[in-house]
C-alpha positions in Angstrom: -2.7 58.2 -160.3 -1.8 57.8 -164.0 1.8 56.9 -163.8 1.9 56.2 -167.8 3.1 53.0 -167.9 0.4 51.7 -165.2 -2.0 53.1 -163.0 -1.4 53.6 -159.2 -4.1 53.8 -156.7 -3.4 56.0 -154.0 -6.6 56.1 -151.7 -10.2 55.0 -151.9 -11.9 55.5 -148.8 -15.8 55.1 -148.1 -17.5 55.9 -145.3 -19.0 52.7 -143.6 -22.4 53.7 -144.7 -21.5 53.4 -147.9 -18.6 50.1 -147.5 -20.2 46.6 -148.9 -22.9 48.5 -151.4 -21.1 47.5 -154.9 -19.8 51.6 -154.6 -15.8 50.7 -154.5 -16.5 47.5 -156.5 -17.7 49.7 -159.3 -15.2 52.4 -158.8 -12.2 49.5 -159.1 -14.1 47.7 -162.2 -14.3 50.8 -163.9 -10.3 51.9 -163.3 -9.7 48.1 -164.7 -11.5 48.9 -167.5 -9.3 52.2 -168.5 -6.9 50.3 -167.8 -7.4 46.5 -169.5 -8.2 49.5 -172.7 -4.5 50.5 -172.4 -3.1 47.3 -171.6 -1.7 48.3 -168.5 -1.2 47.2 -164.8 -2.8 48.5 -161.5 -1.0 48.8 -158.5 -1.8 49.7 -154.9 -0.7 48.9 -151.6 -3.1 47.8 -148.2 -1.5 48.1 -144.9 -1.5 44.5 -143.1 -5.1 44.5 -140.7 -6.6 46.1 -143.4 -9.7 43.9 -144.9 -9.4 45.6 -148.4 -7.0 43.1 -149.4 -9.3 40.4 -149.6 -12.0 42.5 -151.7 -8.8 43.2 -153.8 -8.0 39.8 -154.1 -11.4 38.7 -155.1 -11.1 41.3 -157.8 -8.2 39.6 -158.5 -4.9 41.7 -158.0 -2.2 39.6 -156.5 0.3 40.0 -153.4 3.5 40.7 -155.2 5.5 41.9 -152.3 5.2 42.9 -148.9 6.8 44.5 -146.0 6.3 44.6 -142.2 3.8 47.4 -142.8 1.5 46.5 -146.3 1.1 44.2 -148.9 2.1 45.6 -152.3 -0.5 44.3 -154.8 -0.9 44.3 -158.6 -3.9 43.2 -161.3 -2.9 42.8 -165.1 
């Protein structure tokens, strides 16, 4: 979701088929590209058992809040 002033990412969901492949890896590099071009941020959330946030982390967004519920994350 192009909120202007940074991107938001709402949902990506792969099957499990298709989880660990490089598919969402490519799909995240290429919306940090768009946005590193702009010079703006990329935010997202990941509710708490989730694994994604690690695979976000190692993309290297950062916890910049969180609730009882998710983590509120952000790359720039």
């Amino acid at each position: 979701e192009d909120k202007g002033s940074e991107i938001f990412i709402t949902n990506i969901l792969l099957l499990p088929v298709y989880q660990n492949t490089g598919i969402g890896a490519a799909i995240i590099k290429n919306i940090m590209q768009r946005a590193a071009n702009r010079k703006i941020p990329i935010s997202l959330t990941v509710l708490r058992p989730n694994k994604a946030k690690d695979f976000y982390e190692r993309l290297g967004f950062k916890v910049v809040s969180e609730d009882g519920t998710r983590f509120y994350m952000r790359w720039s």
